[in-house]
N, C-alpha and C positions, 0 to 999 in steps of 0.2 A: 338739805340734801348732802349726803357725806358726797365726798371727794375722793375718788380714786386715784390712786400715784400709777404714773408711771413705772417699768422697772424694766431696769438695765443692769448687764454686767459690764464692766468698765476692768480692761486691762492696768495694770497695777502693778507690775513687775514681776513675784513670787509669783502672783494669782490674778485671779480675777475678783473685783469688787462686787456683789450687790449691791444695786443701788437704788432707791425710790427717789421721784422725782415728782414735784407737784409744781405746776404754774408753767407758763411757756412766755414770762417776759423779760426783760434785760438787767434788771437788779438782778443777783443770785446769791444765795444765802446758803451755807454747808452746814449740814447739822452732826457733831458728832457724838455718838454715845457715848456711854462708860462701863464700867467695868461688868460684867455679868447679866448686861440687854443687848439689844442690839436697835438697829435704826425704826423696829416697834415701838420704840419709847415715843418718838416724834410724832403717833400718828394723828394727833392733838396740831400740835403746836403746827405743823408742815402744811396741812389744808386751809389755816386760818393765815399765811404768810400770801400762799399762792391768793386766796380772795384777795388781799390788800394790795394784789400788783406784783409778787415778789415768787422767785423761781426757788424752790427748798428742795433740795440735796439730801439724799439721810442714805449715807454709804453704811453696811456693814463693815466694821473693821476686820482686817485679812486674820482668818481664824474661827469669827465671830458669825452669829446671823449663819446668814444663806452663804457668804462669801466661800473662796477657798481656803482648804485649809493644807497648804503644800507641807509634802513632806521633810522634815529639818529646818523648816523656814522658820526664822524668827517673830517673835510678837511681842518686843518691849516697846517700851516710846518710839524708839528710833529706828525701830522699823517700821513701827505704825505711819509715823510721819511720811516715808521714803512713800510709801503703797499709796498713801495719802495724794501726797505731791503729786506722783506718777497717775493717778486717776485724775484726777485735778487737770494736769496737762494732757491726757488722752480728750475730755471732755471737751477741751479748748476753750476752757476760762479764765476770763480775766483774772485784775483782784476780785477778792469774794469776799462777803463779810462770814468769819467762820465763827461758829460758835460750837465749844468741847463743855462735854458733860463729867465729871469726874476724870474717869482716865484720859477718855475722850479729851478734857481740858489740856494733861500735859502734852498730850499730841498736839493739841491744836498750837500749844505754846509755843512747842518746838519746833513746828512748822511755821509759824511765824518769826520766829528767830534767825529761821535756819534763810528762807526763803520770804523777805517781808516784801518783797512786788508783786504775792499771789495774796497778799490779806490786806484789805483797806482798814476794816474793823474788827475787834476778837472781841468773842463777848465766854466770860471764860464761869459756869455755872456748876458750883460748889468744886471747882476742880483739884484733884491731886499736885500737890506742891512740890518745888525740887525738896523741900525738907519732909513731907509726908508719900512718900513714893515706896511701897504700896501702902496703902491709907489703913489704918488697924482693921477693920471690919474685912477688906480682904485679906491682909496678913493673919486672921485666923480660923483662914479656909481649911488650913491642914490640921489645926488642933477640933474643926468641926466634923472634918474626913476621917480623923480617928475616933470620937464620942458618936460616929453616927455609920461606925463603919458596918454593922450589921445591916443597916435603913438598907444600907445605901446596894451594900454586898446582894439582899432578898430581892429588891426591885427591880423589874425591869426599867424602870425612868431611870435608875444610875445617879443623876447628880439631881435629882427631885430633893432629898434633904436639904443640901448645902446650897440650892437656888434658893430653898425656902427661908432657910437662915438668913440668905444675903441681903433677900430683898427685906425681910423684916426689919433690919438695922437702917436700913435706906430709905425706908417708908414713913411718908408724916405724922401718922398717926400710928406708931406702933403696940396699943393699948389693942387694936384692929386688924391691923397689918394688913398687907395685900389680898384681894379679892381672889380664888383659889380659880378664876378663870385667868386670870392676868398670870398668876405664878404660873398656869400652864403654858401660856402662849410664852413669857421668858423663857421656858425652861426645853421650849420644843427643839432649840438646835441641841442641847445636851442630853436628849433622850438617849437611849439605848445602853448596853453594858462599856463603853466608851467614855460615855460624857460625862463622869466625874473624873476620870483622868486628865480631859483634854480641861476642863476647868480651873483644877488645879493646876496643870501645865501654862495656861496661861494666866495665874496667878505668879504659878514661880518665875515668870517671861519679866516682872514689873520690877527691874531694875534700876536704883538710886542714880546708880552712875550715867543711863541715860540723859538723864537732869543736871549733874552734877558742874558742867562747864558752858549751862543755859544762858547766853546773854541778856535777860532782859532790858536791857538796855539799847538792846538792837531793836525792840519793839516798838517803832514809833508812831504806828498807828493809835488812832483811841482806843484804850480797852476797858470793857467792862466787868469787872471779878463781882460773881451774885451770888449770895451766899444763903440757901435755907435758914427761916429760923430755927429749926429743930432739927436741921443738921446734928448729931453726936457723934461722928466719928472721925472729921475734922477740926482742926483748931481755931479756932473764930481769930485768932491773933496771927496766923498764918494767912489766911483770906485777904486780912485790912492791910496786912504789910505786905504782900504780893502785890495789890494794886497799888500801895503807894511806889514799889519797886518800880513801874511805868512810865517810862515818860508821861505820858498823856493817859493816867490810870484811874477809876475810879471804882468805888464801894459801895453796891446797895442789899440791902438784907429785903429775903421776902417773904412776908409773913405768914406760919402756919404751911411750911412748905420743908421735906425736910431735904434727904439729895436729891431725890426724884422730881424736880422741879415741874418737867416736865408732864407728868403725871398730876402732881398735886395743884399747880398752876399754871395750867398751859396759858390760858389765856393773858397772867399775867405778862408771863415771858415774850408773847407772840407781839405784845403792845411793845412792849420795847423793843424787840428786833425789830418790828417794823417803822418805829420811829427812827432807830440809826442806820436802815435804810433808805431813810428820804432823807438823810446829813449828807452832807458835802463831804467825801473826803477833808480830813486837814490835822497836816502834819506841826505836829506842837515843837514850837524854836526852843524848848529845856534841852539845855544841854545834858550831852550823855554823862553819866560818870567816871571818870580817869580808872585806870585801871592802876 
């Protein structure tokens, strides 16, 4: 029997978060998407958390999904994180174990950085690096916005090309690509003669410099970097040295998955989050690195 989420809006500073919410017990697990989904990605992975005991979070990020999209407000990392944060503490949550999906990841990163007594665990899946920020497959939203400008210009869906493009790259099996009911339900907040703009806009939002002065070294919860194996548009050498960057960091590949992990492997993901759900806390005595 599917599982129903909960949903909430949740204050967040600029705006108000959408939020889906599954499970009503004392673990709590934050799921964050990435770039060009929204907290639909989770709807796999979030029901099978709440069975195992475990309370799953799946905010749209501010901009994204259902959420707001205020006017002039920012949507790079480091605003995503702030909105983050601020929903986080409206909620009245502990630490949490957070888990970011691409963009989704360098948010969660930097929110662990920023703020590490709100994250016991990160678990960080195929995520954008402070060296690959925006990751090439979204850095060629605008040479797709130009080759598709007519699609894009005749339709009323608006950003229906350029969703289509995105998720193809990001999809495990791209000999197939996504299922043309799934590209519809990504692509329902960027309907209208709008959503290729607001797409692109937050595209050009994915700023280096966010990242740029990231401590990972402040990260001294465990984390876990999971990297698809047919990920292309990440650099697999970026991935294994991010988690070595960790204190308390580790590397696992999953197979036959490519960024959409959550899509192409929910059940595997959901077995691991729920096992470093039932870990103790514990904090690794590696010393930080000298600056």
């Amino acid at each position: 029997m599917r599982l129903a989420p909960d949903l909430l809006r949740v204050p967040a500073g600029a705006g108000a978060l959408h939020v889906a919410r599954w499970g009503h017990e004392t673990r709590h697990v934050v799921l964050v998407h990435g770039f060009g989904t929204h907290g639909f990605v989770w709807r796999h992975v979030g029901p099978t958390l709440a069975r195992a005991g475990v309370v799953a979070w799946a905010p749209d990020l501010l901009g994204h999904g259902e959420s707001d999209r205020p006017r002039d407000a920012e949507f790079g990392v480091a605003a995503q994180a702030d909105a983050l944060q601020r929903a986080l503490a409206a909620l009245r949550l502990g630490a949490v174990i957070l888990v970011g999906l691409d963009f989704g990841g360098a948010v969660a990163m930097r929110l662990a950085a920023s703020d590490p007594d709100r994250v016991s665990h990160l678990v960080l899946v195929n995520p954008m690096t402070p060296r690959a920020l925006p990751s090439a497959d979204v850095a060629a939203l605008p040479a797709d916005a130009a080759r598709l400008a007519l699609r894009i210009g005749q339709g009323v869906l608006g950003a229906a090309p350029l969703v289509e493009a995105l998720l193809a790259r990001q999809w495990g099996s791209p000999e197939q690509g996504p299922p043309s009911a799934l590209v519809a339900r990504y692509l329902a907040p960027f309907a209208g003669r709008d959503g290729a703009r607001h797409l692109l806009a937050l595209g050009a939002a994915l700023d280096r410099d966010d990242m740029a002065e990231l401590d990972l070294g402040a990260v001294v919860c465990p984390v876990l970097v999971v990297r698809g194996e047919r990920e292309r548009w990440l650099d697999a050498d970026d991935h294994s040295a991010l988690a070595a960057a960790f204190p308390a960091g580790r590397f696992e590949t999953v197979p036959g998955a490519g960024r959409l992990v959550p899509e192409d492997a929910p059940d595997w993901l959901a077995e691991r989050i729920v096992t470093i759900a039932r870990e103790r806390r514990t904090l690794v005595g590696k010393a930080r690195p000298s600056r």
